[in-house]
MARPADO-281364 format. One record per residue (C-alpha): residue in three letters; x, y, z. Coordinates in steps of 0.02 Angstrom, whole numbers, plus 32768, in hexadecimal, padded with zeros to 4 digits. Layout:
<atoms>
<atom aa="ALA" east="X" north="Y" up="Z"/>
...
</atoms>
This chain:
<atoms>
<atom aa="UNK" east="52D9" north="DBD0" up="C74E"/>
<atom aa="UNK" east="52BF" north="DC21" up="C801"/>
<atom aa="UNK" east="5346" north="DC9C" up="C84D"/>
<atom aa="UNK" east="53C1" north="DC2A" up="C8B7"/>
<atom aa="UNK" east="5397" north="DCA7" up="C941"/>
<atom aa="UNK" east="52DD" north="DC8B" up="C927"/>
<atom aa="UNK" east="52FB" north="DBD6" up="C930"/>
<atom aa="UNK" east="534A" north="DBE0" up="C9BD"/>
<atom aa="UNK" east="52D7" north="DC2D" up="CA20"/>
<atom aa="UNK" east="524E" north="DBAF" up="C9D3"/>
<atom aa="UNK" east="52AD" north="DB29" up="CA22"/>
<atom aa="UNK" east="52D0" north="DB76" up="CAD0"/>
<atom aa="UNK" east="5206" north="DB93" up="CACD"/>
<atom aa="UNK" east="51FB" north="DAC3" up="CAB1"/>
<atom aa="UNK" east="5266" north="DAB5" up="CB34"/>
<atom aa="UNK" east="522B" north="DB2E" up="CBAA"/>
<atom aa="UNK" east="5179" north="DADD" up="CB96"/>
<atom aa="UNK" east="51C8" north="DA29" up="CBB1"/>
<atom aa="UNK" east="5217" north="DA73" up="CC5E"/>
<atom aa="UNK" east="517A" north="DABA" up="CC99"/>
<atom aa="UNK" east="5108" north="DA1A" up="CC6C"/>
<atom aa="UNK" east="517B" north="D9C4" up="CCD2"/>
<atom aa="UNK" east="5163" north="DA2B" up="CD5C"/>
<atom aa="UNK" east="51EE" north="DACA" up="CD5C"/>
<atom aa="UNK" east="5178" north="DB50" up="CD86"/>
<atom aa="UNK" east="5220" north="DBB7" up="CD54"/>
<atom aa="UNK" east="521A" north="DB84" up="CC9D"/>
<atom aa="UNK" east="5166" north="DBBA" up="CCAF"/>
<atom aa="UNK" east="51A9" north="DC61" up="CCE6"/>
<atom aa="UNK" east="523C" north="DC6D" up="CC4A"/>
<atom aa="UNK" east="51B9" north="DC32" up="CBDD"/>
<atom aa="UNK" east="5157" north="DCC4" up="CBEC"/>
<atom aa="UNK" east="51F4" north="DD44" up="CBEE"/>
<atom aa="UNK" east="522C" north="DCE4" up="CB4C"/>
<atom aa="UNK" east="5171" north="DCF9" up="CAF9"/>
<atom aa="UNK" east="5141" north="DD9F" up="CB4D"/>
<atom aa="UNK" east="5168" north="DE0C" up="CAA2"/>
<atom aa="UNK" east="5119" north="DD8D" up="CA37"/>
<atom aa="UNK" east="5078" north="DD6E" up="CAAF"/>
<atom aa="UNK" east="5073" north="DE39" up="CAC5"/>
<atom aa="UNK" east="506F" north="DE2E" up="C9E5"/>
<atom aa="UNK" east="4FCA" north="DDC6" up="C9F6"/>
<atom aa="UNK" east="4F87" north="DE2A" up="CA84"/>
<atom aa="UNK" east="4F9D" north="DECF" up="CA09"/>
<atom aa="UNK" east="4F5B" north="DE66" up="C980"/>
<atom aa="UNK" east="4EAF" north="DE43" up="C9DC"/>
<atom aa="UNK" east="4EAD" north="DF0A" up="CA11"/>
<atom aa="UNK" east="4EE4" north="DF57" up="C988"/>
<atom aa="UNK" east="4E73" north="DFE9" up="C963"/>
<atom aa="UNK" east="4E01" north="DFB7" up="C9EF"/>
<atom aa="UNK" east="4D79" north="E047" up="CA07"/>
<atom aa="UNK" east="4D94" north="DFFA" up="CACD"/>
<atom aa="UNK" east="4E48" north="E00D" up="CACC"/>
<atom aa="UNK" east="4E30" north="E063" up="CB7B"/>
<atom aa="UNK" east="4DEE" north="DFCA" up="CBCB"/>
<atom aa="UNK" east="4E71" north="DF58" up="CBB2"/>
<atom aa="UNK" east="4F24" north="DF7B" up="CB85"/>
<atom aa="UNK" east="4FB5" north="DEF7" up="CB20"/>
<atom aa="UNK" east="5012" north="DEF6" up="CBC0"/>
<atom aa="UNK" east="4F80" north="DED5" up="CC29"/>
<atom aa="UNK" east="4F52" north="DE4B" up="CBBE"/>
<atom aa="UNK" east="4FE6" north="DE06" up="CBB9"/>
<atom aa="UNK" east="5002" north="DE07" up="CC66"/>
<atom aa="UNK" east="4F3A" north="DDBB" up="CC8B"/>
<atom aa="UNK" east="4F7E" north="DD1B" up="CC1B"/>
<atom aa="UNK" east="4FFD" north="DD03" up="CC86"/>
<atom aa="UNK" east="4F94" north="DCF7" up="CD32"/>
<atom aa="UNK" east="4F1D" north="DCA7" up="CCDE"/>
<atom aa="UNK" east="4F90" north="DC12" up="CC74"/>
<atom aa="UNK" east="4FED" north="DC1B" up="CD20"/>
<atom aa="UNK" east="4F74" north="DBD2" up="CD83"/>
<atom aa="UNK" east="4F6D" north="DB3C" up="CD2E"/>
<atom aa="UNK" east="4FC5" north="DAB1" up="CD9F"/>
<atom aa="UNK" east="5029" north="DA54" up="CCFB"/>
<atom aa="UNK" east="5016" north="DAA2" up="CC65"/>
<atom aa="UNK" east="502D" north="DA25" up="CBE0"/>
<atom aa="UNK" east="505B" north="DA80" up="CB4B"/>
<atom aa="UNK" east="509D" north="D9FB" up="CAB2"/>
<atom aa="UNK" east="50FB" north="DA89" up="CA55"/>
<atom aa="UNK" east="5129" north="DB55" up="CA2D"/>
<atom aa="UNK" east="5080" north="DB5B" up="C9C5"/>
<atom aa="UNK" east="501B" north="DB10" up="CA45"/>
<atom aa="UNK" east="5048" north="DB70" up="CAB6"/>
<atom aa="UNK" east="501B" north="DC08" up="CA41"/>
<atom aa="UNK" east="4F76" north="DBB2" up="CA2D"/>
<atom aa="UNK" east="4F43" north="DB9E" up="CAD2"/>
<atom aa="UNK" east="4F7A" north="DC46" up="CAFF"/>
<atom aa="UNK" east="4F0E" north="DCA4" up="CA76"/>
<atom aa="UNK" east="4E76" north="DC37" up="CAB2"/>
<atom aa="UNK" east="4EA2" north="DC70" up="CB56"/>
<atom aa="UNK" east="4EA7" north="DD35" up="CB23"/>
<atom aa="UNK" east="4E13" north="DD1A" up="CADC"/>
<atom aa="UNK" east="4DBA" north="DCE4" up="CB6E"/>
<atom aa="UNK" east="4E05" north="DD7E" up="CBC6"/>
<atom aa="UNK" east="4DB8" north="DDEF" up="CB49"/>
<atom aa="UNK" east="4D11" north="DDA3" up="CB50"/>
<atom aa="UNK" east="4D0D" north="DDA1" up="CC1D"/>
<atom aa="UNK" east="4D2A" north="DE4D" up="CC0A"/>
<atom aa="UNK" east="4CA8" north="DE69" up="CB8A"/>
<atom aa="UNK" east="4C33" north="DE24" up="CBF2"/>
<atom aa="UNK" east="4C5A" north="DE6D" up="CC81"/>
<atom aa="UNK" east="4C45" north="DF2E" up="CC2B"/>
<atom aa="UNK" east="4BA1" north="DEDD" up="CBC5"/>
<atom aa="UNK" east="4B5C" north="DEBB" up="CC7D"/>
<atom aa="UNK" east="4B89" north="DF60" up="CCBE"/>
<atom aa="UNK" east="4B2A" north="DFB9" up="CC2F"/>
<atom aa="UNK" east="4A8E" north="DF48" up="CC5B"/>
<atom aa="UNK" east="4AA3" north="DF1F" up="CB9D"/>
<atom aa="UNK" east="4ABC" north="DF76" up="CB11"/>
<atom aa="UNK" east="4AB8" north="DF52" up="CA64"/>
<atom aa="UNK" east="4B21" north="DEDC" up="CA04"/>
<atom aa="UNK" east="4B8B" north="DF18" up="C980"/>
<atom aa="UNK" east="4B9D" north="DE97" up="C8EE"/>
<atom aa="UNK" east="4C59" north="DE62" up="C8AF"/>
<atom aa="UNK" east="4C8B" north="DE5E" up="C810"/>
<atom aa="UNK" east="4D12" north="DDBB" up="C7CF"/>
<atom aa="UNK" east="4DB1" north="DDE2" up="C76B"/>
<atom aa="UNK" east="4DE4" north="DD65" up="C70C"/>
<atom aa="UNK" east="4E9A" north="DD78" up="C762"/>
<atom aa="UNK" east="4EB0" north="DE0B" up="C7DB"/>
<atom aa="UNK" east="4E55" north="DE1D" up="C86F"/>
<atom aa="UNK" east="4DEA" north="DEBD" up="C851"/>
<atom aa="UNK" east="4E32" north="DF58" up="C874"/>
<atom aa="UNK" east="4DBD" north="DF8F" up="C908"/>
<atom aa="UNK" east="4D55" north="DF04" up="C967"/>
<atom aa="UNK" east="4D02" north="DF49" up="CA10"/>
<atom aa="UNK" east="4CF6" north="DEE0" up="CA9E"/>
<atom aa="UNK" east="4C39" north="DEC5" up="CA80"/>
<atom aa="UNK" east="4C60" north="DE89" up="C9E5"/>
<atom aa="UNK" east="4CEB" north="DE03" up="CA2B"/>
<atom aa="UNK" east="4C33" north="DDB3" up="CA88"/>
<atom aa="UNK" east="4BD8" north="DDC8" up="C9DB"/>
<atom aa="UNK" east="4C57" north="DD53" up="C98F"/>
<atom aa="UNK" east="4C6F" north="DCF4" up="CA2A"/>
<atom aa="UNK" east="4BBB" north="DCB5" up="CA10"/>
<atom aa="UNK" east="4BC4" north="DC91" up="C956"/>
<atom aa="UNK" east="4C66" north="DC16" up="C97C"/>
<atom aa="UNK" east="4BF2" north="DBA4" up="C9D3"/>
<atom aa="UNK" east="4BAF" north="DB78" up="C936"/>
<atom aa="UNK" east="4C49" north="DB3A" up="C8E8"/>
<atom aa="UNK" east="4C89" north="DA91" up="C8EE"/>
<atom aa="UNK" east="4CF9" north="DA7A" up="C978"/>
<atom aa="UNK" east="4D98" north="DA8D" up="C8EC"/>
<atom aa="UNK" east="4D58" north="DB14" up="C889"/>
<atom aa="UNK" east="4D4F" north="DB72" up="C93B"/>
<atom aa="UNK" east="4DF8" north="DB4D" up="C970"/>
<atom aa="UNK" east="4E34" north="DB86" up="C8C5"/>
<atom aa="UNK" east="4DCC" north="DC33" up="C8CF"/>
<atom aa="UNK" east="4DFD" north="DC4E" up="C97E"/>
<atom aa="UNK" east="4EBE" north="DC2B" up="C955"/>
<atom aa="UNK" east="4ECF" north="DC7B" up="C8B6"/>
<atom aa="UNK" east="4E49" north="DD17" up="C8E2"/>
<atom aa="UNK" east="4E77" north="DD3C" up="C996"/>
<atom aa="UNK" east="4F36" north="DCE3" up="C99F"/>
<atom aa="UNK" east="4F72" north="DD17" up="C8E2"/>
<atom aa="UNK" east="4FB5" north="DC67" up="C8DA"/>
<atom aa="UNK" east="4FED" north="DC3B" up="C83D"/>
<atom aa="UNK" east="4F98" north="DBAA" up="C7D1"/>
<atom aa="UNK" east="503C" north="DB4F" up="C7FC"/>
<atom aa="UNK" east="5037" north="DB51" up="C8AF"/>
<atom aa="UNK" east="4F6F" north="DB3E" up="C8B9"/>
<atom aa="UNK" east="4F90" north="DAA8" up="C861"/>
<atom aa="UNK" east="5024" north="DA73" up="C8C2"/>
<atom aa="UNK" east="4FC2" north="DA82" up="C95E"/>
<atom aa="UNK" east="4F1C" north="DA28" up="C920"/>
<atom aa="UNK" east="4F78" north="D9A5" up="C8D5"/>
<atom aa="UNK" east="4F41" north="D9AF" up="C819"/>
<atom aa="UNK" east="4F7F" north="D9F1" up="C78E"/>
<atom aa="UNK" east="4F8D" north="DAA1" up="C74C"/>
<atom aa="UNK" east="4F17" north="DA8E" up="C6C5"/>
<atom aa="UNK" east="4E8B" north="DA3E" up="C74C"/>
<atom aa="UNK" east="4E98" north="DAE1" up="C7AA"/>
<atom aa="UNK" east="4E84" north="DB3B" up="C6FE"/>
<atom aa="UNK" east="4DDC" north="DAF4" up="C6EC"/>
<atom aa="UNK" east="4D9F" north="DAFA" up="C784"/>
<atom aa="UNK" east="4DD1" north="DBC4" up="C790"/>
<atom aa="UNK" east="4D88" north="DBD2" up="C6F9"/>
<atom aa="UNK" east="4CC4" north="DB58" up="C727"/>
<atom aa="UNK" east="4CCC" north="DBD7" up="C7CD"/>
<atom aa="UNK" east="4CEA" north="DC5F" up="C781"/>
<atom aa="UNK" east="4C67" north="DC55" up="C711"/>
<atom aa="UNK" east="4BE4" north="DC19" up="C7AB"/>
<atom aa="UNK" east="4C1D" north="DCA9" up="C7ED"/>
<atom aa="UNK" east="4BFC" north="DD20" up="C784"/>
<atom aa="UNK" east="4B52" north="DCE7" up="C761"/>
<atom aa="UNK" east="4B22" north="DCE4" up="C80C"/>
<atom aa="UNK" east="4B53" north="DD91" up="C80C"/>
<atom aa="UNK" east="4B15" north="DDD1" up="C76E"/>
<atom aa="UNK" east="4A89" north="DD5F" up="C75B"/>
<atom aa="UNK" east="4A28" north="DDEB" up="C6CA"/>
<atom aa="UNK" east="4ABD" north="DDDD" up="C668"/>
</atoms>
């Protein structure tokens, strides 16, 4: 059973999203002080050990989700997890505009593959290698991608992936595990 003061906090995030889809740009604004620890967690989790760490710190991260989640004129958020979800997709996208942009400013460069974990996101991943996988997603289905890109890049939980796609826990278990093992192939395609 969850910590009353974990609870708690889940709830005011519900409720903070319901004020800001109704229009209280100042919910928007207590939203993000409320979730600022927990978005800088899955900021750290996509940099940890990050050969690049120079180019891009937590905080800076962070604070790039915010401008760019901010912009949007309603942000219709259903729930704590969604909100979770869209801002990993979100970081993502960060990571992979500035990928590009330091790919195009080396005229190139070559590619470093990425190795899969079955559950952690791997130790070191450089931002070339954030494009390398990029590219690979697009060969998913549509929900194995969403379930990479929320598990790998937001360390969602099967729970809350499935909570947000609207299945069950054991669909996103297979579908981890189908993309996974495209993945991998793709990757290691001697093996």
């Amino acid at each position: 059973m969850p910590h009353a003061d974990a609870t708690a906090e889940r709830g005011e995030v519900t409720r903070l999203l319901h004020s800001a889809r109704g229009g209280d740009r100042g919910a928007y604004d207590r939203l993000f002080a409320l979730a600022y620890e927990d978005l800088r967690a899955v900021a750290r989790n996509q940099l940890r050990g990050s050969r690049d760490a120079e180019a891009v710190r937590t905080t800076e991260l962070v604070h790039e989700l915010y401008m760019k989640l901010a912009d949007q004129a309603a942000p219709a958020y259903e729930n704590r997890a969604h909100f979770y979800a869209i801002a990993a997709r979100a970081m993502r996208q960060l990571l992979i505009d500035l990928a590009r942009n330091r790919q195009a400013a080396k005229r190139g460069g070559d590619w470093a593959r990425t190795t899969l974990s079955g559950k952690q996101v791997p130790a070191e991943m450089r931002l070339d290698e954030v494009l390398a996988l990029d590219e690979l997603l697009a060969g998913l289905s549509e929900r194995q991608r969403q379930v990479v890109e929320y598990r790998f890049y937001g360390g969602l939980t099967e729970e809350e992936i499935a909570e947000v796609l609207g299945v069950s826990t054991r669909t996103v278990q297979r579908e981890w595990t189908k993309a996974r093992a495209w993945l991998y192939q793709e990757l290691y395609p001697e093996e």
